[in-house]
C-alpha positions as CSV (number, residue, x, y, z in Angstrom):
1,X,8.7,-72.3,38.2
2,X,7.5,-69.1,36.7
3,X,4.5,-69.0,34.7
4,X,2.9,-65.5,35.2
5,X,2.6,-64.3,31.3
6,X,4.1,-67.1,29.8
7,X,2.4,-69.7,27.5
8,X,1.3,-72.9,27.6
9,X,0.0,-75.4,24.7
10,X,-2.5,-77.8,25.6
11,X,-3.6,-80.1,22.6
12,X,-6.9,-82.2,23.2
13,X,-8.0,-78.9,25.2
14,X,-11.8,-78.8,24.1
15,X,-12.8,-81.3,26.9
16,X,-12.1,-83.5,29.5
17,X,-8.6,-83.5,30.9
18,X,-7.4,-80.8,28.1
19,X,-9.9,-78.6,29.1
20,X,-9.2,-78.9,32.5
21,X,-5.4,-78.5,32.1
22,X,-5.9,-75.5,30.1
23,X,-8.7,-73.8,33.3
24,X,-5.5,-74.7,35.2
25,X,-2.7,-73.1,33.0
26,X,-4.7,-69.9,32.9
27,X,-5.6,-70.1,36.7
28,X,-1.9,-69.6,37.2
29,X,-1.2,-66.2,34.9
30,X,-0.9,-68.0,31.7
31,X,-1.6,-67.5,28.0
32,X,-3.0,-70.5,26.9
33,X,-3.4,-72.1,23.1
34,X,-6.3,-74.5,23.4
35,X,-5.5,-76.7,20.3
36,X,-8.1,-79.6,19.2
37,X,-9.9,-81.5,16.0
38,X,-13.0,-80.0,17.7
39,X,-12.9,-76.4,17.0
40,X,-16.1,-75.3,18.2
41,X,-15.4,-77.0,21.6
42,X,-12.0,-75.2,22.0
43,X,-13.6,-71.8,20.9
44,X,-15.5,-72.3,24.3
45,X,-13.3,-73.2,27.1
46,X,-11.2,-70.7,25.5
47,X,-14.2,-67.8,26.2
48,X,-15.0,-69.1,29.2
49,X,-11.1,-68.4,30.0
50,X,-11.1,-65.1,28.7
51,X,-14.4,-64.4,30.3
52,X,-12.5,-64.8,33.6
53,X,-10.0,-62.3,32.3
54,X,-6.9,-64.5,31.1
55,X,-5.7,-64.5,27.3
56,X,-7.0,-67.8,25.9
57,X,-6.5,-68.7,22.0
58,X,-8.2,-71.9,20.3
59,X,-6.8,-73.5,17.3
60,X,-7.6,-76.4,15.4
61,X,-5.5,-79.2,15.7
62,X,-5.6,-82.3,13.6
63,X,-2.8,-84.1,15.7
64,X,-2.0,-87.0,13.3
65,X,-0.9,-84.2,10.5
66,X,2.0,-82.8,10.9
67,X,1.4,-79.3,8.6
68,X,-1.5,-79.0,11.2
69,X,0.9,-78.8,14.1
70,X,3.4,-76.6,12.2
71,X,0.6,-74.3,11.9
72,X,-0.4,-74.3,15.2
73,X,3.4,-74.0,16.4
74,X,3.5,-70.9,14.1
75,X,0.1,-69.6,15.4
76,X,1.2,-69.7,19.2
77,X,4.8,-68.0,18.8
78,X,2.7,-64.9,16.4
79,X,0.2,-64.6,18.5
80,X,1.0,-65.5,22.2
81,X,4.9,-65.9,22.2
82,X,7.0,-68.8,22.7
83,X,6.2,-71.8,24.6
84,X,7.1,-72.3,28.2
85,X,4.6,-75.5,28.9
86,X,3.7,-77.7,26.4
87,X,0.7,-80.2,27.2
88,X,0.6,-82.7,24.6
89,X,-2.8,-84.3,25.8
90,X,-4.9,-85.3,22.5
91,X,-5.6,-89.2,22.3
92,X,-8.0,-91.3,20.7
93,X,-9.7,-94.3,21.6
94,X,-10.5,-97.8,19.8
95,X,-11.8,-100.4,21.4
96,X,-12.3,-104.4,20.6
97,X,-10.2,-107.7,20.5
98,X,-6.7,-107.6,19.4
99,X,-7.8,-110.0,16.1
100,X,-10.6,-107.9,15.3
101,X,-8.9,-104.7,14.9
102,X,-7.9,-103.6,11.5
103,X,-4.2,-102.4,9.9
104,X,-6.4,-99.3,8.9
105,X,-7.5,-99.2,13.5
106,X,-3.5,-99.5,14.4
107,X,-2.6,-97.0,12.1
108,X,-5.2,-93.8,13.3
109,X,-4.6,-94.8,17.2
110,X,-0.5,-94.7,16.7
111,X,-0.8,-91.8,14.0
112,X,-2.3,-89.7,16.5
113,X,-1.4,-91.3,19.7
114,X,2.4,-91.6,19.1
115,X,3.7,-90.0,16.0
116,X,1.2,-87.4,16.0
117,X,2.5,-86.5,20.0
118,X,6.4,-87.0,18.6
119,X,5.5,-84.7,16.1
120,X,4.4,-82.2,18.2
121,X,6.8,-82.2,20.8
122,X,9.8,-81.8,18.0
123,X,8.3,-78.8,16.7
124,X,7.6,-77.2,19.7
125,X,11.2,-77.9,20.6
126,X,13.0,-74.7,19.2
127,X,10.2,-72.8,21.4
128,X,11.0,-74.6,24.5
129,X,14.8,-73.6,24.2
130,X,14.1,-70.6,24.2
131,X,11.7,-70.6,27.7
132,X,12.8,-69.9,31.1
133,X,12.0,-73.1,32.7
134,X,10.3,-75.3,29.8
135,X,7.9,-77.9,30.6
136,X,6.7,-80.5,28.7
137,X,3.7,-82.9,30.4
138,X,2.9,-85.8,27.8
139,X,-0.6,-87.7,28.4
140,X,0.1,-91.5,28.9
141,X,-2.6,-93.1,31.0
142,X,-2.7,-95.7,34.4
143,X,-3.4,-98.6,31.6
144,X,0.4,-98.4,30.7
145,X,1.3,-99.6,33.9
146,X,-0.7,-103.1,33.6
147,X,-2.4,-104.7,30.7
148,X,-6.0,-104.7,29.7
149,X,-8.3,-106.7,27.8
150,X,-9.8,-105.3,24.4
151,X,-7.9,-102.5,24.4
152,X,-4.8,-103.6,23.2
153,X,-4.1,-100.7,20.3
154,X,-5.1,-98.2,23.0
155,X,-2.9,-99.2,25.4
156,X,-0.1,-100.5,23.9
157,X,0.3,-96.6,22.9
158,X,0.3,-95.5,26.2
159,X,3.2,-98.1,27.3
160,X,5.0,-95.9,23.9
161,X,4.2,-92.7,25.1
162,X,5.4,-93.6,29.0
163,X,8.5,-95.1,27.0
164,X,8.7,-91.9,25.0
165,X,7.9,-89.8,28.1
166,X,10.6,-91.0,30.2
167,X,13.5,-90.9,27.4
168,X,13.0,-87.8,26.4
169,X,13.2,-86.6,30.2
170,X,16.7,-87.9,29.8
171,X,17.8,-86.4,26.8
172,X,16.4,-83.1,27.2
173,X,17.9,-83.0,31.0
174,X,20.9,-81.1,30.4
175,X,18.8,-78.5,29.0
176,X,16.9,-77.9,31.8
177,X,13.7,-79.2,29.9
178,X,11.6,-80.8,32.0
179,X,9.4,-84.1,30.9
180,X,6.2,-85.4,33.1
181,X,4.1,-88.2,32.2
182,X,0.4,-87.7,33.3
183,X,-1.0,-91.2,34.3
184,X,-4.7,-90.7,34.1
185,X,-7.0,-93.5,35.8
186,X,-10.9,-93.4,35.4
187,X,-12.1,-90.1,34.1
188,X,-15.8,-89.2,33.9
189,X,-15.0,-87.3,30.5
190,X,-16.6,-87.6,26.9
191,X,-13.0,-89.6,25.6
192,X,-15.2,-92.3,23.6
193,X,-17.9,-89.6,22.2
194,X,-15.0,-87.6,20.7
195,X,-12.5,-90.6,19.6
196,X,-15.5,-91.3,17.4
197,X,-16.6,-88.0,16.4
198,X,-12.6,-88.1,15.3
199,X,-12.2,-91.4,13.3
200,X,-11.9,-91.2,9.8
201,X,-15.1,-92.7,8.5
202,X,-14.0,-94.9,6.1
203,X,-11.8,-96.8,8.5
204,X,-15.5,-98.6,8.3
205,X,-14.7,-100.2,12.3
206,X,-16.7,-98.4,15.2
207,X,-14.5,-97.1,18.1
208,X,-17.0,-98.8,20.8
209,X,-19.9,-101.6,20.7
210,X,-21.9,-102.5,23.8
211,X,-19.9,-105.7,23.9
212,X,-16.6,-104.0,24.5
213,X,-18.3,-101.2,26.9
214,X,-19.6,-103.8,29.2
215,X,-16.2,-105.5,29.3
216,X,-13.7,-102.8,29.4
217,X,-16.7,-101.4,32.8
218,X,-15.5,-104.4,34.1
219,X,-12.1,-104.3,34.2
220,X,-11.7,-100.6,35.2
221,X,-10.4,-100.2,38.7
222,X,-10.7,-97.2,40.7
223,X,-12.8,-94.4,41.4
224,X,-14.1,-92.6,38.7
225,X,-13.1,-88.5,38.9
226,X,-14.3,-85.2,36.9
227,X,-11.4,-84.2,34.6
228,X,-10.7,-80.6,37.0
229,X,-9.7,-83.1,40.1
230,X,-7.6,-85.3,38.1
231,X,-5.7,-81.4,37.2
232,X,-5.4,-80.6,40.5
233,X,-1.5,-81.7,41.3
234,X,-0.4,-81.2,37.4
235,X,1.6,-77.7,38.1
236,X,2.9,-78.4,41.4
237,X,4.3,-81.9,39.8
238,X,6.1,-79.6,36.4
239,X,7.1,-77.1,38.8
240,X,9.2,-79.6,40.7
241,X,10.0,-81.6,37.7
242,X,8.6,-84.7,38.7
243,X,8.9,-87.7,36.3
244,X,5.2,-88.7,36.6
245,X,2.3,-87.2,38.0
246,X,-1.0,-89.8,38.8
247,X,-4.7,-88.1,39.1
248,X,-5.9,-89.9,41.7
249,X,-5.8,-93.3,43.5
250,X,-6.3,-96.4,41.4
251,X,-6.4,-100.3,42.2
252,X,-2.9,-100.8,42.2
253,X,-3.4,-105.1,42.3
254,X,-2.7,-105.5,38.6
255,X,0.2,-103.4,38.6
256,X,2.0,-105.0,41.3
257,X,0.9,-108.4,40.1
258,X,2.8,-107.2,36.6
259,X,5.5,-106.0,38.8
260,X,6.1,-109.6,40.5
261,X,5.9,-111.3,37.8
262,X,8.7,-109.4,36.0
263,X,11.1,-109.6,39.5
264,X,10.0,-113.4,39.2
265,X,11.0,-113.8,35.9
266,X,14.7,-112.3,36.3
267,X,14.7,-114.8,39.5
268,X,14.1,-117.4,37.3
269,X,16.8,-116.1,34.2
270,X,19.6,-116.4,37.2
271,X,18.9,-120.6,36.7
């Protein structure tokens, strides 16, 4: 896969595993469009890339409106050219028990979680079309794989986005468009400082409490990486159209305890 020249999107891009995709687009030849809510934090990692002498642009992205990502869309093709990889990375975080959660929680997590990413990736589509080998690398997460507790809203839009993820790598194969879920595990990044900076305020529910920290630290399995390791494989893994791409090793117990008890279950519908 070519990239020398050609552009790459990356939503989310003003920290954590946006900004690290985004190091990693440029560190390949690319022009990258850092787009996120967080302006001032794209402007950044966007001047640090140029500083290293690749062409880095930062837009601001509110990813649960779609004139915002029309705009952005528009932005990139004037100002960069068409899109060859398109990293749509932005999520938010809300944490607490399924009953506790309000209509007004559901709706901000899945606005910008799921619609906001289906948004995006159908109107970056025309662009893509027009790209010698298009990619597009959508940002699920290692808790779609197995359930978790007080974090239903969260991850129940990361099992949509692997669903999305891996149907749209079937409809857009004749094309030659290429679809990659990411499935991050424990990141050391500032996710849950920025899902709040992001919520709309009078949603009136905070995204995190101590109570919910301490269990969600719990339950988390696996080493905790830095944002530019968990990066590391994600062009190789495009360039050979891989269907998923994981960051690093995670405890992989609950996922094959998930996985028996589904081959048990068809066992048992064979009664």
């Amino acid at each position: 896969m070519h990239t020398e020249g050609n552009v790459a999107v990356v939503t989310g891009a003003g920290s954590g595993l946006g900004a690290a995709l985004a190091r990693r687009m440029a560190g390949a030849g690319m022009k990258v469009a850092l787009a996120d809510i967080a302006a001032d934090n794209a402007e950044s990692i966007a001047a640090e890339i140029r500083e290293r002498g690749s062409s880095a642009l930062a837009v601001p992205l509110d990813a649960g409106d779609e004139a915002s990502i029309s705009a952005l869309a528009g932005q990139v093709e004037e100002t960069l050219g068409p899109c060859q990889i398109l990293c749509a990375n932005v999520g938010v975080q809300q944490f607490g028990r399924a009953e506790d959660l309000t209509r007004a929680d559901w709706e901000w997590i899945y606005g910008v979680n799921v619609f906001g990413t289906v948004a995006l990736v159908r109107t970056f589509l025309p662009q893509l079309r027009r790209a010698v080998d298009p990619r597009i690398l959508i940002t699920a997460s290692t808790s779609a794989l197995y359930p978790c507790s007080h974090m239903s809203a969260y991850v129940s839009s990361k099992y949509a986005l692997l669903g999305f993820a891996e149907s749209l790598r079937l409809e857009l194969a004749e094309e030659g468009i290429g679809v990659t879920a990411i499935l991050p595990g424990p990141m050391a990044t500032t996710h849950i400082v920025s899902s709040a900076a992001a919520k709309p305020s009078s949603d009136g529910h905070p995204v995190h409490t101590p109570e919910t920290i301490e269990v969600i630290a719990k339950g988390a399995g696996g080493e905790m990486v830095d944002a530019d390791h968990a990066a590391r494989n994600v062009l190789d893994d495009l360039a050979a159209n891989r269907p998923y791409t994981i960051t690093h090793h995670v405890h992989t117990e609950p996922i094959e305890a998930r996985l028996a008890e589904l081959r048990e279950a068809f066992e048992l519908a064979k009664r």
